[in-house]
N, C-alpha and C positions, 0 to 999 in steps of 0.2 A: 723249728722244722715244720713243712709242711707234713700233714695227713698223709700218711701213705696208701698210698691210691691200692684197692682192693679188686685183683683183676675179676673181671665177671667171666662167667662161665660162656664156651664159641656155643649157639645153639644149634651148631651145624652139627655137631661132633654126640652121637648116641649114648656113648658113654661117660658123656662131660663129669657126670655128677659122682668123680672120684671121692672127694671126702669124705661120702658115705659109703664108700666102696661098693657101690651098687648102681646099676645103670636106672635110669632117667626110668624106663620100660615096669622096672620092680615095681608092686604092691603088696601090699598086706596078704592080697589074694593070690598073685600070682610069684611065680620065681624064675628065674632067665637062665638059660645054659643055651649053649651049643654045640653041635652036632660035629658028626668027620665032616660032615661037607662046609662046615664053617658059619655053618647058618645058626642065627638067632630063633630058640624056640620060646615060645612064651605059654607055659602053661600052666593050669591052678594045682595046689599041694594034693588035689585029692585025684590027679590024672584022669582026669571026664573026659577027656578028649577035644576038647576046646582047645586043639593049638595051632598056631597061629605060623607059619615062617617070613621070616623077616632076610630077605637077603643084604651081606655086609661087602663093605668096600672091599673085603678079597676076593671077593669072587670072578667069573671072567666078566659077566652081566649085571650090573650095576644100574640098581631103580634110583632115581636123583629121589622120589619121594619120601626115602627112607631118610634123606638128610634131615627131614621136614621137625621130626621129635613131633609128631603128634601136631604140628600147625598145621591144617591144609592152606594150600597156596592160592584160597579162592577169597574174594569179600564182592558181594554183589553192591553193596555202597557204596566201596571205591572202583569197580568198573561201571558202576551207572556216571557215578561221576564226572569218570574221564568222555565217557561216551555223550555224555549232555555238555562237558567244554568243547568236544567236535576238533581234539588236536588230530586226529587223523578221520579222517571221514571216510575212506577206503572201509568196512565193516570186517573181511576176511582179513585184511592186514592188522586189523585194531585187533580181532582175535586173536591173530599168528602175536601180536607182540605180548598179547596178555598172556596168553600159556609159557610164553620163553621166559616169562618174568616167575615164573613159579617152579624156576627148575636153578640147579646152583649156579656159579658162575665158573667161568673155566679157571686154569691158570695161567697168570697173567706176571712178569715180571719187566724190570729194569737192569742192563751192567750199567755199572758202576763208568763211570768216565775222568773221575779223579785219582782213581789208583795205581795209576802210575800204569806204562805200556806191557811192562812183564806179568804184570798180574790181571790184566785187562785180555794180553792175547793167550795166556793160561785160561778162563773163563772161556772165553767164544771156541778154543782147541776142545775144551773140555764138551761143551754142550754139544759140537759139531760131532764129535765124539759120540754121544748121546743117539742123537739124530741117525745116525749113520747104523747104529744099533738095533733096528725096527723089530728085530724078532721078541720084543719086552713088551710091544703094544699089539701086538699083530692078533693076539683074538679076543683083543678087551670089547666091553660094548658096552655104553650108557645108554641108558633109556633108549635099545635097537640100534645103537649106531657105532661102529666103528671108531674107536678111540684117534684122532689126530695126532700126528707126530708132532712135537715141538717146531715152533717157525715162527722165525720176525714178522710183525707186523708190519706190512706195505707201506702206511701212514708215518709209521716213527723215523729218522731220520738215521742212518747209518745202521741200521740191522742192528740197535740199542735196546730195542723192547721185543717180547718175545710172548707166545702164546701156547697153550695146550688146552687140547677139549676136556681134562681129565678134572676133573673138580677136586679143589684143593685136601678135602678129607680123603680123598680116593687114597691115596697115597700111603697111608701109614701101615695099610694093612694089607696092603697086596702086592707080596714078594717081587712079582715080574717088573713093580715099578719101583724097586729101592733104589737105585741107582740114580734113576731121577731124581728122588725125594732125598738123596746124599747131596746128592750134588746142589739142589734148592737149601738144603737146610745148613751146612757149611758153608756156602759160600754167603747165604741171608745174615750169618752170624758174623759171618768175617766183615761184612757191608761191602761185600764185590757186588753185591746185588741187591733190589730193593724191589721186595712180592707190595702190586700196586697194582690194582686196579686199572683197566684199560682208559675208562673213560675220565681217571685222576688224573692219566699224561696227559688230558690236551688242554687244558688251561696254562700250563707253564710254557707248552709251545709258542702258541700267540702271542706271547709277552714280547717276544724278539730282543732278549739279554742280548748286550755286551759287556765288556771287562769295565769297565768304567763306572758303570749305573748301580745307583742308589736304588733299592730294591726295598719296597713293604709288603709281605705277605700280612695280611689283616686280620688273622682267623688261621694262625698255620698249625694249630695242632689237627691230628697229630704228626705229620712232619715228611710226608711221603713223596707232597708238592714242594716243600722248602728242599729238601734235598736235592730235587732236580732241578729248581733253578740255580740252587749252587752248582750243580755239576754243571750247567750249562754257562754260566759265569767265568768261570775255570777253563771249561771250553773252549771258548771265545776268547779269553788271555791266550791262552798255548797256542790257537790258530795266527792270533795277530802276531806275536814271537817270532813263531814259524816264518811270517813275513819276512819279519826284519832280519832274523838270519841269513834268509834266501838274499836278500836285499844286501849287507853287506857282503858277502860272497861274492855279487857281481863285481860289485866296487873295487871290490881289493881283487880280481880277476882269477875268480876259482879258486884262491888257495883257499881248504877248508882248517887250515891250521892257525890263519889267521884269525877265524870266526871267534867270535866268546860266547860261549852258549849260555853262558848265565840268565840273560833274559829270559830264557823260558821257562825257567824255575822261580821267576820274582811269581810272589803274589797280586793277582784282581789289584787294583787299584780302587773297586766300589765294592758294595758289598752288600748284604741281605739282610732285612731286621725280619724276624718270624717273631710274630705275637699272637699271643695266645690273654685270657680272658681268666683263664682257672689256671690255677699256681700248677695241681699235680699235673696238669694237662702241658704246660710248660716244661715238666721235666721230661714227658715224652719227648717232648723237641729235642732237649739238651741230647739224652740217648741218641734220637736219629742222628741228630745234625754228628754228634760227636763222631758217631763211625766215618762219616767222610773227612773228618781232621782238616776240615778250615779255618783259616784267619780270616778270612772275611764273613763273619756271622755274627748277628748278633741276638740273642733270642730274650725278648722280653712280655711282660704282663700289665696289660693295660686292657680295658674294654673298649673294643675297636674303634666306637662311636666314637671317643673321646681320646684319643692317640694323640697323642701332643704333638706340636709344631718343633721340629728340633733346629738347633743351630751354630755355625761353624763361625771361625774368629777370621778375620782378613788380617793380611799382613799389616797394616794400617792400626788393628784392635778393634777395629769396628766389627758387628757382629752381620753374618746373612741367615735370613731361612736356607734350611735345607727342604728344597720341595722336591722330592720321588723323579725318577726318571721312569721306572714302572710299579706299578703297584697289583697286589692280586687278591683279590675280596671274593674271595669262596666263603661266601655268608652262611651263616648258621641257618639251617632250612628242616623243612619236615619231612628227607629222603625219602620220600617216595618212588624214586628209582632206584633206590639200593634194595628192594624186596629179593633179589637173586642173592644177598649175600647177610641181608638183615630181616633173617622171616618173620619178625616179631613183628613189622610194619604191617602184613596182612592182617594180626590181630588189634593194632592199637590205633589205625588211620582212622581221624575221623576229616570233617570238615573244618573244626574250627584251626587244626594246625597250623595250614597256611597260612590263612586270617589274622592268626596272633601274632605270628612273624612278621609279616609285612611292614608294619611302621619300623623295628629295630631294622632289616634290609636296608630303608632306604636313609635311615640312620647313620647306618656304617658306609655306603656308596658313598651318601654328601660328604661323610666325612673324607673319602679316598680322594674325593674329586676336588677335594682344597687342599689337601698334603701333595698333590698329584702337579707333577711342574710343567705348565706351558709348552703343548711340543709332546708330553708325555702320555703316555701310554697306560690305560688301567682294563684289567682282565674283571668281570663280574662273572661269578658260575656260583651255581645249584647241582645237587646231587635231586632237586625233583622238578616232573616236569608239569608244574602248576605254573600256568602264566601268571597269578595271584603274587609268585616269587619272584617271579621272572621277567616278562616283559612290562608287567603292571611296574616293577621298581623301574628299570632300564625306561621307561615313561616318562615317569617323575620328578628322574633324575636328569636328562633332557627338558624337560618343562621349567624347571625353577634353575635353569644354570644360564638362561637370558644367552643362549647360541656360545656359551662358550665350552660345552660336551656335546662330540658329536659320534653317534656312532662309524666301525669303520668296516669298509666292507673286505672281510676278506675271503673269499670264498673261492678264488684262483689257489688259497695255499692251501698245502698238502692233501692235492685232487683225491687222492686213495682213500681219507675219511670221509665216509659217507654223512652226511648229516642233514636236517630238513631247514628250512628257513622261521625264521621266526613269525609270531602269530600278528595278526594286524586287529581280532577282534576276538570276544570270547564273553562270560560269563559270570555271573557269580553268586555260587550256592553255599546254604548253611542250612545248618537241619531244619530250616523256618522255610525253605522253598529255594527256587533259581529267579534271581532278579536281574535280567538283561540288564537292565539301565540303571542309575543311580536312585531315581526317581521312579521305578516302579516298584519300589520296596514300603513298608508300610511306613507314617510317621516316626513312628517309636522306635522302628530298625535304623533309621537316617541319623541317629545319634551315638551309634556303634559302629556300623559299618564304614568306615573311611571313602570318602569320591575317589582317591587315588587307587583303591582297589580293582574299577573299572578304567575299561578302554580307553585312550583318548578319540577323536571322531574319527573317521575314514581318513581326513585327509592330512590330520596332523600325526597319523600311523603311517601315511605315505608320506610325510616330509621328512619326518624320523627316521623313515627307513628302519623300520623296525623286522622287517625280511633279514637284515644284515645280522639280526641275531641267529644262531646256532643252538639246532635243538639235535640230542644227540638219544635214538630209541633203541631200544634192545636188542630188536629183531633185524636192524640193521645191518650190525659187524656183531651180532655176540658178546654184548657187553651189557651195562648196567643203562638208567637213564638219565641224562646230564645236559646241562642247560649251559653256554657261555656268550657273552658278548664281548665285543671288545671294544671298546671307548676311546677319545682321543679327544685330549684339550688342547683348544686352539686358542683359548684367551682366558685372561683371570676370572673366576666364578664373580657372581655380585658379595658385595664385603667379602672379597677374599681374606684369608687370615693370612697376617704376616704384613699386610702391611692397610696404611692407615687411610681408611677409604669411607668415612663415614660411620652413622651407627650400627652395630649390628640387626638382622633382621633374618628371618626363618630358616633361610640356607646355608647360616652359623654354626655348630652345632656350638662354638663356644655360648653361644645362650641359653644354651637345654639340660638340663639336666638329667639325664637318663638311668632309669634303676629298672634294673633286669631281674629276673626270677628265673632259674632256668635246671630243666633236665634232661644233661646229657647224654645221649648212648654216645658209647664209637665202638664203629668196628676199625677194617684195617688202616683204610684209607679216609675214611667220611667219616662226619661229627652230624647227628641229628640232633634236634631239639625242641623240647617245648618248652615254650617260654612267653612268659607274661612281662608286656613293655608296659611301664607308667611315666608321663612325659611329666616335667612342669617346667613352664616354659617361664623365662624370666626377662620381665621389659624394665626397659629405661632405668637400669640399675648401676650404679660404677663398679666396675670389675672387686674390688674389693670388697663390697659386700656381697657379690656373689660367691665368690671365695668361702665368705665366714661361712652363709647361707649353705653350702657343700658339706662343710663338714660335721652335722650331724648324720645328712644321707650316710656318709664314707662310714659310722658309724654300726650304720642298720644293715648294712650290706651281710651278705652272708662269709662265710671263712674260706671260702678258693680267692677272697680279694685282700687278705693278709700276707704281707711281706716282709722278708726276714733278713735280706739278702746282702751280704757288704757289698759296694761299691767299687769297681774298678778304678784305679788312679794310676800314674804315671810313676815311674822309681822314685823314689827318695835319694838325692846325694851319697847317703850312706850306702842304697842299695847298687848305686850305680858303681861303685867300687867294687863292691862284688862281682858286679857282672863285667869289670874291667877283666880281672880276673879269669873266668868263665870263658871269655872271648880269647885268652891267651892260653888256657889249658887247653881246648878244641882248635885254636889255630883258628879261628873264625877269619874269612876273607871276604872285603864285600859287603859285609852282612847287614843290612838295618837295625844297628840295637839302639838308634830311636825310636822303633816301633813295638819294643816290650809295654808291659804293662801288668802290673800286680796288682792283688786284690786286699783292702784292709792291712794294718799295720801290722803282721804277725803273719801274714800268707809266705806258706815257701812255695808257693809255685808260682813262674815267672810264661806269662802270656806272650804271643806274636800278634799282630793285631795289622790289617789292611793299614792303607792311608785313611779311608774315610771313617774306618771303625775306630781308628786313631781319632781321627777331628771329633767324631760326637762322642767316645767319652771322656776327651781330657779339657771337654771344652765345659765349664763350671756351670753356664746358663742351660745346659742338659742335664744337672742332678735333679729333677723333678721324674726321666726315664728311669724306670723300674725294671734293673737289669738281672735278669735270673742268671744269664751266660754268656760272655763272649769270649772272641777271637781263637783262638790254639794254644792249647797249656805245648808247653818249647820246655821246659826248665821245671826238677823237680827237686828242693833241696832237700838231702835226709842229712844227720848228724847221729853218732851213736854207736860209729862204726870207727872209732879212733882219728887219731889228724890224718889228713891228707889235704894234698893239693887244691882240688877241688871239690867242694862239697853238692855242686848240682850236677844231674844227670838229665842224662835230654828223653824225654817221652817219647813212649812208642808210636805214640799218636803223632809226633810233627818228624819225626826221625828220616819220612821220605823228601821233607821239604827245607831240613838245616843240611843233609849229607851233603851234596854238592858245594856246600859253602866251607867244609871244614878241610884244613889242611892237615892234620893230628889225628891221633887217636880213631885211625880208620884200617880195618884189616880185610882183605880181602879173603872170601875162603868160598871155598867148592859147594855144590847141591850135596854133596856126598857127605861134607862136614856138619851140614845145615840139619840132613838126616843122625847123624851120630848125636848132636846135640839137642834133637827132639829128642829121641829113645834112653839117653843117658842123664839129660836133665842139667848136669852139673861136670862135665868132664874135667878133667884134670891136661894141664896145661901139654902133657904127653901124650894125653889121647890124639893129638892134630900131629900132623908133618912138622920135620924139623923146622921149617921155615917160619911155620905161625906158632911154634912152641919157643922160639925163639922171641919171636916181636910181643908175644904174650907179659914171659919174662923181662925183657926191657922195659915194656911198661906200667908206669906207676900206676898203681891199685885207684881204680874209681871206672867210671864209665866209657863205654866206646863204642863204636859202632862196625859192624860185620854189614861188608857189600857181598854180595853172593856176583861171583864172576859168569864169564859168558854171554853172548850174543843175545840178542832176543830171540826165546823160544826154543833156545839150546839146548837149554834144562826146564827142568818144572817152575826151578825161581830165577832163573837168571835173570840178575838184574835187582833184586829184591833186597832193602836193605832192613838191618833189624837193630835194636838199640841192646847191648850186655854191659856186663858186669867184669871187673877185673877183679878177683881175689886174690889170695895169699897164694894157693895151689891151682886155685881151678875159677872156670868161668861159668856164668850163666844169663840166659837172654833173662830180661828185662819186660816180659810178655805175661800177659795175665794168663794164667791158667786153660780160662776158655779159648784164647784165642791160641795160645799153641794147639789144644787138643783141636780145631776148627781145621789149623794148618797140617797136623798131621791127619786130619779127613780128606783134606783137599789133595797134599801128595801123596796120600794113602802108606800111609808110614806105618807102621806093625811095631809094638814095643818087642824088643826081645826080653827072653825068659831074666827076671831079676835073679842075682849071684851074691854069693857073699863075697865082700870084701877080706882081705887078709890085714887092710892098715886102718884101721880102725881111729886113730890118732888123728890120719888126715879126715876122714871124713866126718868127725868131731868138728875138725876146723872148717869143712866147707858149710857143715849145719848150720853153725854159728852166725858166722859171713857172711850166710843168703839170707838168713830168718826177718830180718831187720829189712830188706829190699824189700822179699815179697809180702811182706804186710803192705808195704809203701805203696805197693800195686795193686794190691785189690782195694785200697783207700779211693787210690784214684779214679778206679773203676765207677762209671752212672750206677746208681742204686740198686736198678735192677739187676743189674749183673754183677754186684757181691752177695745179694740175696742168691743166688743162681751158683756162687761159689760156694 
């Protein structure tokens, strides 16, 4: 088992420092209370009059300085800095952007776009809701200003992403905005929404997903960018569906009873690998990705530079690369644009940050740009905006790719984001001086500092088009500072990998070695680092002794690159009878159950898995990929509870995407029943209407699934399906703990007052009956949320 990752204290938040049950503020000398007015006093035991007020997030006027905990938001070494690289030359603008940079960040969110239509136009009702409610915000004021009402961002595409001036701590303590912070915080748990960073959405934009494409995020913890290209993956299936539907309806001449709407509930036919570098940093992924419940993901641990070449079987038996249709390399960087939401960066920036990064950047780029297929598309972004990370790699990496990376220009799309052009020249300092040129540095520095750190000339800055990169500033739209280019290969790099083209030479990285040192922050969205690269490079050697030669490194590494993890495999004979089975208890029609897939010879949980998340892992020449997690747990098998029919139950996590497939074991019931069954827990088969106390009784004890009836938007769930439980008396959903109590936040569902029971005998037997289930369910539950249980 990996380390259990130890969460750090947000240093936004004053009173972080609960385990001592005393705020941050306390000393020796002094003691903290507050007042009727809500304010923070700070004064010594011996009352001199030395006190100080501190206004808190309840109040109507809100100082963003107070977030700071004692950082001020000033370093005169990182504004001389930026000011001698001359990214904005403007001096009042460069000012306006450094003082935005020292105040918190709004709030910034995503809906969800996989959750199906009834729980998608529940959220946008709800928030519009919200909006429409102004008398909550109407005399708040941050730093003198009027608080903004919630509102889509212009940029994002279908009114998806959404904004508030109100800084994310604001919220917990000031009444007038509960409502909001209900609505943020149930619906962030339930994954109808995903709190992200404004300037995290526009790297997945760019990408231009469709349903089809093989997908690398490179660097995806912790998981906020993977999310949204799966939502958009998903996306782009259900649109092209949508197609085909419209499309046969003509054919067959309007009758819409001819249509089979099944298509638009098959899954992506490509799919998305998120890697991550650090084990515990992977299981963040698994949490994210898991709240969207897809089969096309796959989340693994590799360090970027070194991501293996994976590959698929042809009907034939012969073997292909798989080379990326998109890929997204949001490299490990010194965020220096996240100072609005990571203050620590005003105290710990120095010079050499960038510096040290640089070689591992353009590490991980070479490597995207050879897994990266012909025709294909690769996103580069930074969370800073040092051209040292930024346009110096994007250089580099054009330079040594002999015209086959080119950048591309997009600057026509999504007109509404503002953003500045990329740098053609610039700079570069270390605490020893600023050295224009490579060569005005002293001998002794020309052995540390890398050529590729500086510019390339004027005019191969104008052949590169290096403009076509995208620099994204604070003071612009209100957000953080972010760097992205977008790339496009037009022809095989030199020694491509994957096929046989000679010896290898420095654009390889299969000849490198690379051993990393590194220390992570993350906050919500962004992963900063510092880290020390040591290369050694390896010539004219035959792969097998490079191999040997590897594994004492694999050795020396440190313990985030320890793996524990069984292997995904295909059913076993034996198991495929069971799931004959299975497919005949549920009435399965349709269904792909070639595309199950189990883990280790003892797993009861049975996976759904894409076509291509199929290909690479049941293809044998890919067990060298280090799989922490894929595809959609479908199938849960428990035993323990006597014989029956069927012993697996279908998870709540894929329950929206088997329902349409089953013809069995499906009941339909009211918003009304949905409500008696949050509040009661366990009802008994007479708490419902004749009708489903009937079909209750008819069937046989084990799993099934509840569709909540009605139109879209009829009711609060219409349309909403849920995975239970049959027992002997009485039933129960199949839902974890958190995520009913999330669901009775969202339809604001009120327990009524608990009664005694008169039959004590039955409710014996419902104890019994459920106890065994809901162990099963918080088993299943990511890590963090049985901790949380």
């Amino acid at each position: 088992m990996a380390k259990k990752r130890v969460k750090k204290p947000n240093t936004w938040d004053p009173n972080y420092n609960k385990s001592n049950k005393k705020s941050k503020l306390e000393s020796n000398e002094n003691k903290v209370e507050t007042n009727n007015n809500n304010e923070i006093i700070i004064g010594n035991n011996s009352g001199s009059g030395n006190d100080a007020y501190i206004t808190t997030a309840g109040d109507k006027k809100i100082d963003s300085k107070n977030f700071w905990n004692n950082i001020e938001p000033k370093s005169e070494i990182f504004e001389q800095y930026y000011k001698a690289m001359g990214i904005i030359d403007n001096e009042e603008e460069f000012k306006k952007m450094f003082e935005l940079m020292g105040k918190p960040l709004p709030t910034t969110f995503r809906i969800n776009t996989t959750i199906g239509k009834s729980l998608q136009s529940l959220v946008i009702d709800q928030l519009k809701e919200l909006v429409s409610e102004s008398s909550g915000y109407k005399d708040i004021e941050i730093d003198g200003e009027l608080v903004e009402l919630p509102s889509p961002f212009s940029w994002y595409p279908n009114e998806m992403a959404w904004k508030s001036s109100i800084p994310k701590k604001s919220f917990k303590k000031n009444p007038e905005l509960s409502k909001f912070h209900h609505f943020l915080v149930h619906h962030n748990q339930q994954g109808n929404i995903t709190r992200q960073e404004a300037v995290s959405m526009i790297p997945p934009l760019f990408l231009d997903v469709q349903s089809h494409y093989n997908i690398l995020d490179m660097c995806a913890a912790p998981g906020s960018k993977t999310t949204q290209i799966l939502e958009d993956l998903h996306m782009k299936h259900n649109l092209e569906n949508e197609e085909i539907i419209k499309r046969s309806l003509k054919v067959d001449g309007g009758d819409s009873g001819s249509s089979n709407e099944k298509p638009s509930i098959y899954i992506p036919k490509g799919c998305i690998i998120a890697n991550d570098v650090d084990t515990n940093r992977c299981y963040m992924l698994v949490t994210q990705t898991t709240r969207l419940g897809s089969p096309a993901i796959i989340v693994t641990n590799h360090e970027a530079q070194n991501f293996p070449l994976l590959y698929s079987k042809n009907s034939d038996g012969s073997e292909s690369p798989i080379y990326m249709d998109r890929i997204l390399c949001d490299v490990p960087c010194s965020g220096d644009g996240t100072t609005r939401k990571n203050p620590e960066v005003w105290k710990k920036w120095t010079h050499a940050g960038s510096i040290g990064l640089h070689q591992l950047q353009i590490k991980i780029a070479t490597r995207g740009c050879q897994l990266l297929k012909v025709g294909g598309r690769m996103v580069y972004s930074t969370c800073s905006m040092n051209p040292v990370e930024n346009e110096a790699v994007i250089a580099q990496i054009i330079q040594k790719s002999g015209g086959s990376i080119k950048l591309v220009d997009v600057s026509s799309q999504y007109p509404s984001l503002i953003r500045r052009p990329g740098l053609h020249s610039w700079t570069v300092i270390d605490k020893a001086g600023n050295f224009p040129t490579f060569e005005s540095q002293p001998e002794d520095k020309k052995y540390k500092l890398s050529k590729t750190l500086w510019p390339p000339t004027p005019q191969e800055a104008i052949d590169m088009h290096l403009e076509y990169c995208m620099r994204v500033y604070p003071h612009l739209q209100d957000t953080g500072g972010f760097f992205i280019a977008v790339l496009e290969k037009v022809s095989d790099c030199p020694n491509q990998i994957g096929k046989k083209t000679g010896p290898l030479n420095q654009i390889d990285n299969d000849q490198t070695i690379i051993t990393t040192t590194a220390t992570t922050t993350t906050t919500d969205n962004t992963t900063t680092t510092d880290e020390k690269t040591t290369e050694t490079t390896i010539e004219n050697q035959p792969k097998k002794q490079i191999k040997n030669d590897r594994q004492p490194k694999l050795k020396e590494r440190d313990k985030r690159q320890k793996f524990f993890e069984e292997p995904f495999t295909v059913p076993s004979e034996e198991l495929k009878k069971e799931l004959d089975v299975v497919s005949k208890f549920y009435g399965l029609i349709e269904f792909p159950m070639g595309n199950l897939l189990t883990r280790g010879k003892n797993s009861q949980k049975i996976y759904w898995a894409s076509d291509s998340v199929l290909s690479i892992i049941s293809n044998e020449s890919n067990n060298s990929l280090k799989v922490i997690n894929c595809a959609l747990k479908l199938f849960q098998r428990h035993d323990g509870l006597g014989a029956m029919e069927c012993a697996y139950r279908i998870s709540q996590d894929s329950v929206l995407w088997i329902e349409p497939f089953l013809s069995k074991r499906i009941i339909t019931m009211t918003h009304d029943d949905l409500v008696m069954i949050f509040k009661k827990n366990e009802p008994f088969f007479t708490d419902f209407n004749e009708s489903i106390c009937d079909q209750l009784k008819a069937m046989e004890p084990g799993c099934f699934v509840i569709k909540i009836s009605g139109a879209l938007r009829e009711t609060l769930s219409s349309g909403m399906v849920f995975s239970a439980w049959r027992g002997k008396v009485s039933m129960h959903l199949l839902v974890s703990k958190q995520e009913i109590e999330s669901y009775k936040g969202i339809f604001h569902v009120i327990d009524d007052p608990v009664s005694p029971t008169n039959n004590t005998a039955i409710e014996s037997v419902k104890k019994d009956e459920s106890k065994e289930i809901s162990s099963e369910i918080v088993q299943d539950q990511p890590k963090e949320q049985k901790d949380q249980n």
